[in-house]
N, C-alpha and C positions, 0 to 999 in steps of 0.2 A: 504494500500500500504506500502508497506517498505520504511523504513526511509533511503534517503542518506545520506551519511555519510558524504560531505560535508557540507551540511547543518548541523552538530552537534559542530561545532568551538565555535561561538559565541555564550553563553546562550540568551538565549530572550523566553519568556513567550508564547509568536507563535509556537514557535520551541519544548518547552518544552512539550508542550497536542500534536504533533503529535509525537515526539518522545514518549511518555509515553503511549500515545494509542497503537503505535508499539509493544511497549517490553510488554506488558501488552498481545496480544495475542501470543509473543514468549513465555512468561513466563508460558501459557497453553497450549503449545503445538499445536497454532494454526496456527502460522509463523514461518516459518524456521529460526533456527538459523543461526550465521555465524562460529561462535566457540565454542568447548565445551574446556574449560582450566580443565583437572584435576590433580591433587597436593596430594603429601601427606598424607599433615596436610596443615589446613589453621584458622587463626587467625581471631576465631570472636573478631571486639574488643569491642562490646560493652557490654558482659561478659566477657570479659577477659580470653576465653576458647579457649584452642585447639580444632576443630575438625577433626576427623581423613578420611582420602580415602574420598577430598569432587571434587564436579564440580563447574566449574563455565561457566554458561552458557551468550556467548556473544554475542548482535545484535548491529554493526556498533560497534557504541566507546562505548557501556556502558553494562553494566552488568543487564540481564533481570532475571535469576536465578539463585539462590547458595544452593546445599546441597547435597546428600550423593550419592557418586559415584552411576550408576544405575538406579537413582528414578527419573530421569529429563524425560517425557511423549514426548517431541518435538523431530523433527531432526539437522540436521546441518550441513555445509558446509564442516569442518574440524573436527577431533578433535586431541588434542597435550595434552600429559601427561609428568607429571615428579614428578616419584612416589616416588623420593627421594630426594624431595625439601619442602617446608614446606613456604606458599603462607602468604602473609600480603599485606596490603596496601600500597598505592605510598603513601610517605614521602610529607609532604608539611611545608611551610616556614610560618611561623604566622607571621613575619616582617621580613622584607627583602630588603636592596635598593641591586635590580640587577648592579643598574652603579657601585657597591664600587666592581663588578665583574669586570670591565671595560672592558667586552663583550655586543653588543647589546643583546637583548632577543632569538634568534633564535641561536647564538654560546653560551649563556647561559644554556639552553636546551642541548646543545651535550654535556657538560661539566658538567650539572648534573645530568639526566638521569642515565647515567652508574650506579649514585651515587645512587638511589633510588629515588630522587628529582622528583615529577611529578607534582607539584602544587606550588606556592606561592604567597604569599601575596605582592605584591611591595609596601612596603612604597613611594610613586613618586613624595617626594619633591624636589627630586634633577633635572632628567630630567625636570621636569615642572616650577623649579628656570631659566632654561633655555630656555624655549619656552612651555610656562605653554597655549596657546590656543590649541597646537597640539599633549599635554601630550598623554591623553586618546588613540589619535589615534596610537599613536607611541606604547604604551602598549600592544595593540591590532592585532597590524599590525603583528607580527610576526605568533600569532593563526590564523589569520585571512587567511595567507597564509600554513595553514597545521601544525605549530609547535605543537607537542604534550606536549610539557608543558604549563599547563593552570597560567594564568597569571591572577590576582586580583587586579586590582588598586584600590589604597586609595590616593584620591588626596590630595596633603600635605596641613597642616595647615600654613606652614612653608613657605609661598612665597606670601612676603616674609617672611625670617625669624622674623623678627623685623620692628619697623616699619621706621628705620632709613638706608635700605638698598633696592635697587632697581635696575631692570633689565629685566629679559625675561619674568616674569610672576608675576600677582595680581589676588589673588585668594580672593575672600568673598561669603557673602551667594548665589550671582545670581549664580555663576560658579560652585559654590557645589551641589546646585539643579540642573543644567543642568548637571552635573558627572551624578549624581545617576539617572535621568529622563532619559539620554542616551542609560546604558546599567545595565544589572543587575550582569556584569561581576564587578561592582564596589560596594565595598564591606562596604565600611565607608567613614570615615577623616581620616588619616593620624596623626599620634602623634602629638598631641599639645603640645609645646617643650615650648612656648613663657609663660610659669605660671605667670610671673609676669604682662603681659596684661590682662590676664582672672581676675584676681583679684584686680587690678587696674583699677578703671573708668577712669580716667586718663590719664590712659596710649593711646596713639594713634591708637593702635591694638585691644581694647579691642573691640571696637561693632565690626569689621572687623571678629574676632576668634567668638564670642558667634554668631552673623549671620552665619558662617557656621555648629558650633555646630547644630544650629537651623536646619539648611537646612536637617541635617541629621539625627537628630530625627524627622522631618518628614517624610523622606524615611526609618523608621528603620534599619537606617545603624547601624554600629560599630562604638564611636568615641576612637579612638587609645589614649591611654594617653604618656608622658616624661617624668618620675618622677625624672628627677636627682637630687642628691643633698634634696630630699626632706624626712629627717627621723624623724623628732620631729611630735609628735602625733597629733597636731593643723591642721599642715600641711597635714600631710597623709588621716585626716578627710575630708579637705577642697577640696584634690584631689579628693576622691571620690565623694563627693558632687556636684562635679562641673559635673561629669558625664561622667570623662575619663575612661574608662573601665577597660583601663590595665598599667603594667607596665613594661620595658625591661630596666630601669635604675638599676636594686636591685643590691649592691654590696654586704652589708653583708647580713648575716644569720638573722640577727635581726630586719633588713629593711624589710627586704621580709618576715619574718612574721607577721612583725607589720601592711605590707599592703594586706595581701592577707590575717590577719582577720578582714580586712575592706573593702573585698570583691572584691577587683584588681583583674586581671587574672596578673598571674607572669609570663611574658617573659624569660627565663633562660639563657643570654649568656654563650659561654663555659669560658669566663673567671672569672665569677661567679660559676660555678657549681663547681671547685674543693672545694669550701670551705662552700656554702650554701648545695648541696645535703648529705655529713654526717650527717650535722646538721639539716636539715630537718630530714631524719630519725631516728638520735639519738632522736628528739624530739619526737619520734610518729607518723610522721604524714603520715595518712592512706587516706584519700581520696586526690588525685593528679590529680584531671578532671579539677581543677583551675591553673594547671600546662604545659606550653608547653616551647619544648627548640626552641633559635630561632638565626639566622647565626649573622641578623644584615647586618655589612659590612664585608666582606672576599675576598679577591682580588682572579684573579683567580689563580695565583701564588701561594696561600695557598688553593686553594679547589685543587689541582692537586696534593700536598704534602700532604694534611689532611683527606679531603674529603668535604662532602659538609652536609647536614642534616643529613647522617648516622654519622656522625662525633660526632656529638652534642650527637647522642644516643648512640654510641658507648663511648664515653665518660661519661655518667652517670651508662651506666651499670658497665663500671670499678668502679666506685667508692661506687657501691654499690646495686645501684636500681634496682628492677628485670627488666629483657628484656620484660615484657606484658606491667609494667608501662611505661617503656619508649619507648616502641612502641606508648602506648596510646597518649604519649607529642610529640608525632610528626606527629599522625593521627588523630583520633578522636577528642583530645582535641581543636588541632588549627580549626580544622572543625567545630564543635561545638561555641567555642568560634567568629566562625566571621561569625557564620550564614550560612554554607556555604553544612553544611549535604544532601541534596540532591543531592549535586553533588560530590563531596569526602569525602575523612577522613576513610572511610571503606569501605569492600567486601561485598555489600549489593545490593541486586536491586534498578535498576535507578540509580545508579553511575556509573561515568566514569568509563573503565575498565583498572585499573592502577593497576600493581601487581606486588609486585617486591619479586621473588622466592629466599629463603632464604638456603646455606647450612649447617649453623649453626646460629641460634638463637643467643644464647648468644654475640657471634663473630660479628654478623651483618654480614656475609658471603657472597654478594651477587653475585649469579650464572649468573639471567637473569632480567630486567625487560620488560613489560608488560604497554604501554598508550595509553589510545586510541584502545584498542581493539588488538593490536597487540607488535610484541617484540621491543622494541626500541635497549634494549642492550646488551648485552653479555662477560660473563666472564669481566665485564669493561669496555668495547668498545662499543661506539655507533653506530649501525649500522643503522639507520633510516637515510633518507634524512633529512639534511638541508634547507630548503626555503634559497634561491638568493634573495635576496631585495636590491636594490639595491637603498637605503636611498636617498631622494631625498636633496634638497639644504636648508630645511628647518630643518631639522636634519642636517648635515653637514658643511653648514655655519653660524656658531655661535659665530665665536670669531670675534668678529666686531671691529678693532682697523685701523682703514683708516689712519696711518701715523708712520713713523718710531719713536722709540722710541729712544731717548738719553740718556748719562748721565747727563745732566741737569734736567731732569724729577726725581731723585731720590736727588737730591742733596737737601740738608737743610741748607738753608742760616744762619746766625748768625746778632746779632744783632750787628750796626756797629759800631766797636774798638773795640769788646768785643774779648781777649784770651781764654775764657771758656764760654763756657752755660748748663745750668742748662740742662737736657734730662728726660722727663716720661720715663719708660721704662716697656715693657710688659715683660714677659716670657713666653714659650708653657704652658698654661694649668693654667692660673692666676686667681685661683678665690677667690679673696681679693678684699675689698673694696676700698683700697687705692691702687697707683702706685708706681714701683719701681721710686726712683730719682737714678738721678746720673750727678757729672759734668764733662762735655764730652769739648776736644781741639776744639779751632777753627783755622784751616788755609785758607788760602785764601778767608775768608769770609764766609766761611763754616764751621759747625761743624763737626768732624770726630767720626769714629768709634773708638773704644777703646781695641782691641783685647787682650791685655796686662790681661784687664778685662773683657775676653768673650763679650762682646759687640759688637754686628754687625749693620745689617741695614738690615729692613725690609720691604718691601712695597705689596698696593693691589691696582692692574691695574683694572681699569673698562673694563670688555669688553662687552658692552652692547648698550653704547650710539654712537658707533665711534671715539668720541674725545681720549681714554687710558686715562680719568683722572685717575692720581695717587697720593695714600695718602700714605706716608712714616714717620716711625719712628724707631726708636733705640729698639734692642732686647736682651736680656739677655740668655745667655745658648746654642745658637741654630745656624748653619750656618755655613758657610766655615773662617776655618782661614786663610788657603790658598791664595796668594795674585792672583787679577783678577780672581776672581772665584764666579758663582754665581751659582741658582738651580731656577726655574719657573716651574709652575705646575697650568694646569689650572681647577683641582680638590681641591676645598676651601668651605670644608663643610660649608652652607650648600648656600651660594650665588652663590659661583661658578666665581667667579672674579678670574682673574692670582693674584698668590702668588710669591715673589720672593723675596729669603733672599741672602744678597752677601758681600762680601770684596772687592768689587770694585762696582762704580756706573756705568762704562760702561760694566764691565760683566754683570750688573742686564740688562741693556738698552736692551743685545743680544740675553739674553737668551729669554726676553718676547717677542721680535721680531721674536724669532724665532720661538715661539707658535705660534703666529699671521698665521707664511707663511704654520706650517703644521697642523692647525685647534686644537691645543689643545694637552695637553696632557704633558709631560715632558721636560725638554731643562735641559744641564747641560752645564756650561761655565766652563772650569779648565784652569787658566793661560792666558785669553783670546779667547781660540779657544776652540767654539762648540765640544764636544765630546761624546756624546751620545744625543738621543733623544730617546724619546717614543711615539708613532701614538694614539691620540683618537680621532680620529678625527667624529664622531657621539656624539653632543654635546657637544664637548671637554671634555665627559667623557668615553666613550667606543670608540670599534674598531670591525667593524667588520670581523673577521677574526677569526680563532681555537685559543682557550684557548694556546696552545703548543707556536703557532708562539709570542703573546704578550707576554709569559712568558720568550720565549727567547730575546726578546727585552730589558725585564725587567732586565732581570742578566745582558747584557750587560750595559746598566744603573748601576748598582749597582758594576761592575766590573770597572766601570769610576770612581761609587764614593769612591774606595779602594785606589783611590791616590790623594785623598782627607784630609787635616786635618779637622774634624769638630771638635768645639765647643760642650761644654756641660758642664751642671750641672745639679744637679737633680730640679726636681720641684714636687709639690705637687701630680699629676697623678702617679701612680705606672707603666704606660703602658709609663712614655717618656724616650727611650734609646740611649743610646750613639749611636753614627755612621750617617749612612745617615740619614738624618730627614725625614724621610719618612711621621711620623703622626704629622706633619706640615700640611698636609691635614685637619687634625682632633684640629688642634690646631687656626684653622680658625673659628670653631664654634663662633656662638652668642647668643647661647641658655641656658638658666638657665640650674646650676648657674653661668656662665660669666657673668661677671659686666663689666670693662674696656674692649675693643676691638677695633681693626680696622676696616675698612672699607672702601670701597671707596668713596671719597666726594660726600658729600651731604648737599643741604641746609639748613639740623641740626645739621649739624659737617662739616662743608670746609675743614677740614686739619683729619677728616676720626676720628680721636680719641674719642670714644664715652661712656658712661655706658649706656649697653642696658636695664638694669633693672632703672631706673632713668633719662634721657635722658641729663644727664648733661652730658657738652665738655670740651674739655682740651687742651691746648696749648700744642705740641711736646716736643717744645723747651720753654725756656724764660730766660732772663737775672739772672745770680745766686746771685746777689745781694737782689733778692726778697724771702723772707721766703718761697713763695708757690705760684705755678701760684693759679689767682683765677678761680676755674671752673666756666662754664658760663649755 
């Protein structure tokens, strides 16, 4: 019987022998096809060969036969040529958080489709930091209802991040095996970011991270590696040893070769590849099947200016690499590398039929794409329906703070008669073992911010328990100088807690109130009154809604914060720039190598100030007559 084509969404092992018995008698000419696709030229990739005037023959969503105009023995329902396009594979993301898109999955899909985008990998420790029992399904749910982009969860290591931070989800080895027992759509673990648990018995996370390790080399999943910060040869040994696969931290040239001939698969961000791929080919280096480019986070504000996975490879052919190789680091290789060959990565029988028709090669040109057995888009535009989902309250209500916020909640009391106190102070992107000091005014029994000296106020709202516990302290470089002006944002890699830096304590109180009332997502206070906002309200990391309409939300945001003064100085990140602090997002991390960090109280840090690598605490504040608070 023929295979319906709903039934071809969700891989599953049931699904797969009646599907593959199907195309097995299309592929003889024993079952009618549905589509003959014939092209050009079309990219085998795993020679690396053009072939010239080929077919591809399609039943439901996948590809039953491929080869030379003419020679295919079956019939078919249709057939559609474009004899002057030149055919390749749908583009898939080897690591990927979709929320740093801040589209659900299904306006994800419209917004990269056009792009060539037909598959990704979700790294999904961000959604699943927020409601980590209903991750999988939320992953899911968008294919589930018709999305032709296929979606790969890898449930994160990272939830939580550390073991001194809590909230919507606790992931170990029971939950890891029930990931990969569930569906075969799930692909590994999720980057293990936490190294200094793995390697520490000690550490509070360690059996927590190697239990999942475990779960997943019992299901021969993928375990995803984090290699940041990690280039001394000891280390790079011990990463691989440890059994992380791969790596998407490489910043120089030298790191990324020291690890990938110690057998890593190299993840390539585009802001890596201007200065690693010369130098990969200066050096020689002739096999790149160890090689795939990968987005990461890209909002969709930059895939609507950039692009999306064509971007990445369109960016390494400028810089050098032929257009087969880097075709291969966007198909085959990611395919390959997470296990996932029978279902994509190439124009092969039994793969999905994702095909994105090219009109110039080198250019990355693209005319049409092809998922699922049919065209999704055109000239750019997506013309495929959208699935309606219409997210129910468990997606949507997540920022759980049951009371108003104040400015007494940010205030930092001083110790009493004290004129000055002593202040830690962090900066975006600190990774030093010691703390900024500084002595900071006290008025009215409070310490003050110090603007004179870029010094502001920083804090992280719990949104998780109800109570908004908040842990505040003094920041260096970053935030509004502007009087009554704050910025909230409830995108705080990788917890997910409201972030809110300000020059006033009742602007900070309003802005996080004001996330509160619209589920997430951005508040700006300038001079007291609200004036821009941004909707994520799914998670309080995405929206669901067209890539276009959030983008214009976003300028208006950014259009608020042009009358703005901010604060700055440089820090050690090459990526933190003056203006609106946008990668304040990214300066939340807790993951090696961050040492000192905030967080929200917890009863191994009450006042949030922590070293995640060491679990030593710290006093905010303390009397300046003392040498040195003692850490506890």
């Amino acid at each position: 019987m023929p295979q319906d084509p709903a039934d071809d969404l969700l891989i599953d092992a049931e699904g797969e022998v009646r599907i593959r018995r199907h195309l097995l008698q299309v592929a003889l000419g024993r079952a009618p096809a549905d589509t003959v696709l014939r092209v050009g030229r079309l990219f085998e990739v795993h020679s690396r060969q053009w072939l010239e005037d080929q077919e591809i023959v399609i039943s439901g969503r996948r590809i039953a036969w491929v080869g030379p105009a003419g020679q295919y023995g079956g019939t078919a329902r249709q057939r559609v040529a474009y004899p002057d396009l030149a055919a390749v594979p749908g583009f898939g993301e080897v690591h990927k958080h979709i929320e740093s898109s801040h589209l659900t999955p299904e306006w994800e899909a419209a917004l990269v489709l056009p792009r060539g985008n037909t598959w990704t990998c979700e790294a999904s420790h961000e959604f699943s930091n927020v409601d980590g029992p209903r991750n999988l399904e939320f992953w899911l749910e968008a294919r589930r209802q018709g999305s032709p982009l296929k979606i790969f969860p890898l449930p994160g290591s990272a939830v939580p991040p550390t073991a001194y931070e809590w909230g919507g989800g606790h992931y170990g080895e029971a939950e890891q095996r029930g990931f990969l027992a569930r569906s075969l759509m799930v692909a590994g673990l999720d980057e293990v970011m936490d190294w200094p648990a793995l390697r520490d018995a000690d550490n509070p996370s360690h059996e927590r991270l190697w239990g999942m390790i475990r779960a997943t080399f019992a299901a021969r999943g993928v375990v995803e590696g984090h290699g940041a910060g990690l280039r001394d040869l000891a280390s790079i040994n011990a990463f691989a040893a440890a059994g992380l696969a791969s790596d998407h931290e490489g910043w120089t040239p030298e790191e990324v070769w020291e690890k990938l001939q110690h057998g890593l698969f190299i993840e390539l961000r585009p802001h890596s590849m201007e200065e690693v791929i010369p130098w990969l080919l200066a050096r020689g280096l002739a096999d790149w099947s160890q090689i795939a480019f990968t987005t990461d986070d890209r909002s969709a504000s930059d895939t609507l200016r950039l692009g999306a996975t064509d971007h990445n490879a369109r960016l390494a052919i400028r810089l050098g690499l032929a257009p087969e190789i880097a075709l291969q680091c966007i198909t085959l290789n990611p395919a390959r590398h997470m296990r996932l060959t029978p279902w994509v990565g190439s124009l092969a029988p039994g793969r999905f039929a994702d095909v994105v028709l090219l009109r110039d090669v080198a250019a990355l040109d693209i005319a049409a794409v092809w998922a699922d057995g049919r065209k999704v888009a055109e000239e750019g535009r997506h013309i495929a329906p959208v699935p309606r989902i219409d997210w129910p309250g468990w997606a949507t209500d997540t920022v759980n703070i049951r009371r108003d916020l104040t400015a007494a909640d940010f205030a930092i009391p001083a110790a009493p008669g004290r004129a000055t106190m002593r202040a830690a102070l962090l900066r975006p992107f600190h990774w030093h073992d010691d703390l900024l000091e500084m002595d900071l005014p006290v008025q009215g029994g409070l310490v003050q911010r110090d603007p004179a000296r870029n010094v502001t106020k920083f804090a992280i709202v719990d949104r998780f328990s109800g109570e908004g516990k908040v842990a505040r302290m003094f920041w260096l470089g970053c935030g509004p100088r502007t009087p009554g002006t704050a910025l909230a944002c409830s995108v705080a890699h990788d917890k997910h807690n409201i972030w809110v830096v300000g020059s006033c304590d009742a602007a900070m109180a309003r802005a996080v109130n004001a996330l509160r009332d619209q589920g997430g997502g951005w508040a700006l206070v300038r001079e007291g009154e609200l004036v821009a906002t941004v909707r994520y309200e799914v998670g309080g990391l995405m929206t669901c809604r067209p890539a276009g309409e959030l983008d214009d939300e976003m300028r208006a945001l950014y259009a608020a914060g042009e009358a703005v003064e901010w604060m700055y100085e440089p820090s050690w990140h090459p990526r933190w720039f003056p203006g609106f602090p946008e990668r304040l997002c990214f300066a939340t991390l807790t993951c090696a190598p961050w040492r000192w960090v905030l967080v929200a109280p917890c009863p191994q840090a009450p006042e949030g100030l922590v070293n995640v690598q060491t679990g030593l605490t710290h006093p905010v504040v303390w009397a300046p007559a003392e040498e040195s608070a003692p850490a506890s």
